[in-house]
Backbone as CSV, one residue per row, in Angstrom:
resi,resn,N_x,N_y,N_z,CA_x,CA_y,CA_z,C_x,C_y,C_z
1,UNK,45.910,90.655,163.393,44.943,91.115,164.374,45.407,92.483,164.879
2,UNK,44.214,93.637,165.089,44.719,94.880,165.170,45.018,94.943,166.413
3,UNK,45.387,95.819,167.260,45.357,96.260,168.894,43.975,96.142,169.174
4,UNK,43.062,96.764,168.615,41.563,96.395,169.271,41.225,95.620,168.792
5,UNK,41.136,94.666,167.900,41.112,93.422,168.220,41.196,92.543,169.267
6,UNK,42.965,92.394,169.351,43.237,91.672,170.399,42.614,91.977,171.717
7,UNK,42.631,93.294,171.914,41.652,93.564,173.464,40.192,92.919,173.460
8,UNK,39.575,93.193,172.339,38.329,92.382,172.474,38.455,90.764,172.727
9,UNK,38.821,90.213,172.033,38.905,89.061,171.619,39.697,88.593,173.038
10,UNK,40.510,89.426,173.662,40.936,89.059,175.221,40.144,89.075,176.210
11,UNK,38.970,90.234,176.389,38.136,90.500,177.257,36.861,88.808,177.455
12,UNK,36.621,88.829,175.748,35.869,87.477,175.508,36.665,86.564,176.026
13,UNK,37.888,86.105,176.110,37.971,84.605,176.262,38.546,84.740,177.851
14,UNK,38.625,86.025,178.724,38.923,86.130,179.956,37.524,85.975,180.137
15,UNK,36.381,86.433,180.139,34.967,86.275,180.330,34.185,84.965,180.358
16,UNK,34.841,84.443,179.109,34.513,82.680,178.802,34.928,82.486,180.225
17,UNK,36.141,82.163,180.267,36.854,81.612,181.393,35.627,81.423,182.704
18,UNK,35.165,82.380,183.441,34.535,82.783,184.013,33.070,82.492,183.801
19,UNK,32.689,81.651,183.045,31.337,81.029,182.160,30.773,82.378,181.963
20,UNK,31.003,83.221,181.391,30.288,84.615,181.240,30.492,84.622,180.074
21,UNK,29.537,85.342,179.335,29.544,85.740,178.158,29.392,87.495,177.993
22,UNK,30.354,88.086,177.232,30.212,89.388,177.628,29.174,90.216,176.836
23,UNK,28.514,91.387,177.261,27.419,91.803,176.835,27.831,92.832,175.961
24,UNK,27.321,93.989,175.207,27.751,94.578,174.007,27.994,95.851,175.515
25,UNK,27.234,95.941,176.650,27.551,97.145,177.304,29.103,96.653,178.214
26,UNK,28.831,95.487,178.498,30.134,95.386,178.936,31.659,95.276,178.184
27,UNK,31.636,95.149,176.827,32.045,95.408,175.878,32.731,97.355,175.447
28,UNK,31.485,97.731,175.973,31.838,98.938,175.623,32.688,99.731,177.130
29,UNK,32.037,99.304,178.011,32.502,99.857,179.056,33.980,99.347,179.299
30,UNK,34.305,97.950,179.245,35.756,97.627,178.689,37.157,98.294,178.067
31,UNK,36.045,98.426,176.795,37.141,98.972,175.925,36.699,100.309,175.603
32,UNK,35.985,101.186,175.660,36.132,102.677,175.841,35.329,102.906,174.229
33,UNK,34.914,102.037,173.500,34.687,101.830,172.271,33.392,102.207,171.756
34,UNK,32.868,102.272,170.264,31.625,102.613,170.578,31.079,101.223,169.929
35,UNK,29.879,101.162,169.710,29.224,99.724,169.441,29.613,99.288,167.950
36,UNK,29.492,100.394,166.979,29.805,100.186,165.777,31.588,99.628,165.638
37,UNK,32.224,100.006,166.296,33.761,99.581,166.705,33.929,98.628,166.966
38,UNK,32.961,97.844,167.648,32.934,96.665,168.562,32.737,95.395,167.855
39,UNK,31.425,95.701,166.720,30.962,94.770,166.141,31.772,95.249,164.718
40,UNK,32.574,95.859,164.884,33.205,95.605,163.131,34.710,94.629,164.170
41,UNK,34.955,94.652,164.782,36.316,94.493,165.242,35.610,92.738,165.422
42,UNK,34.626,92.410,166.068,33.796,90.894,166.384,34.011,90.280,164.803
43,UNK,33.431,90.992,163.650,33.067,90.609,162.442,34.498,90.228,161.673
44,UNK,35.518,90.812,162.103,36.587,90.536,161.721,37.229,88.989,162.193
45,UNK,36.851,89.505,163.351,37.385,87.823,164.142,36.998,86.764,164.143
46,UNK,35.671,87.267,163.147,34.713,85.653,162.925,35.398,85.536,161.509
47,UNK,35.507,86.451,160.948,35.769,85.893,159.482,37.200,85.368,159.322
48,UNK,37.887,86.156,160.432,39.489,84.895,160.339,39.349,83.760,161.249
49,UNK,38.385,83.772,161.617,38.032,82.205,162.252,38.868,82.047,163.223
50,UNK,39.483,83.510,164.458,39.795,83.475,165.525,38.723,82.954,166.608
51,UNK,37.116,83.213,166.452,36.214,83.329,167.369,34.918,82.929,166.295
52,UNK,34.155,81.670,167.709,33.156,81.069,166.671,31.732,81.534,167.434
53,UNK,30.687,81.674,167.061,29.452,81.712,168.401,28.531,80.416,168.203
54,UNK,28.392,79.761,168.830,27.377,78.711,168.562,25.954,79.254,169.034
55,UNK,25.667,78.811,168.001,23.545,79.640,168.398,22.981,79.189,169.186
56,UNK,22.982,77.908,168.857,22.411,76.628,170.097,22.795,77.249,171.590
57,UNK,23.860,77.367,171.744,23.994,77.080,172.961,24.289,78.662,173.787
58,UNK,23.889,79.497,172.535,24.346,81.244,172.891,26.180,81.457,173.558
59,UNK,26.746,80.774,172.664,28.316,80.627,173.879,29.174,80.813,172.690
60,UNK,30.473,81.689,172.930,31.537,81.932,171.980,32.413,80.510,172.401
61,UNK,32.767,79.919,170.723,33.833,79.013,171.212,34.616,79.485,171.054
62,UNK,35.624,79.353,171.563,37.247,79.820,171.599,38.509,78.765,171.066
């Protein structure tokens, strides 16, 4: 997992915590990032099966 990785993937499960789900602007405003950054760094973390999203219920499992 890269450095931005881990910041994302921290911001999400500090957010979970908090029953929040974080938004792509709060995402960006976070991490200083741009959107395309954001969602390649998300796409990574789904495919190592760090981070799951369930559709049903719109909620990242952790």
């Amino acid at each position: 997992m890269t450095d931005f990785e881990r910041k994302v993937y921290q911001i999400i499960v500090n957010m979970h915590l908090y029953g929040k789900n974080p938004t792509m602007d709060d995402l960006k405003r976070k991490t200083g990032k741009s959107e395309e950054d954001i969602r390649a760094a998300v796409k990574n973390l789904l495919m190592k099966g760090v981070l799951k999203w369930n559709k049903k219920e719109r909620k990242w499992i952790i």
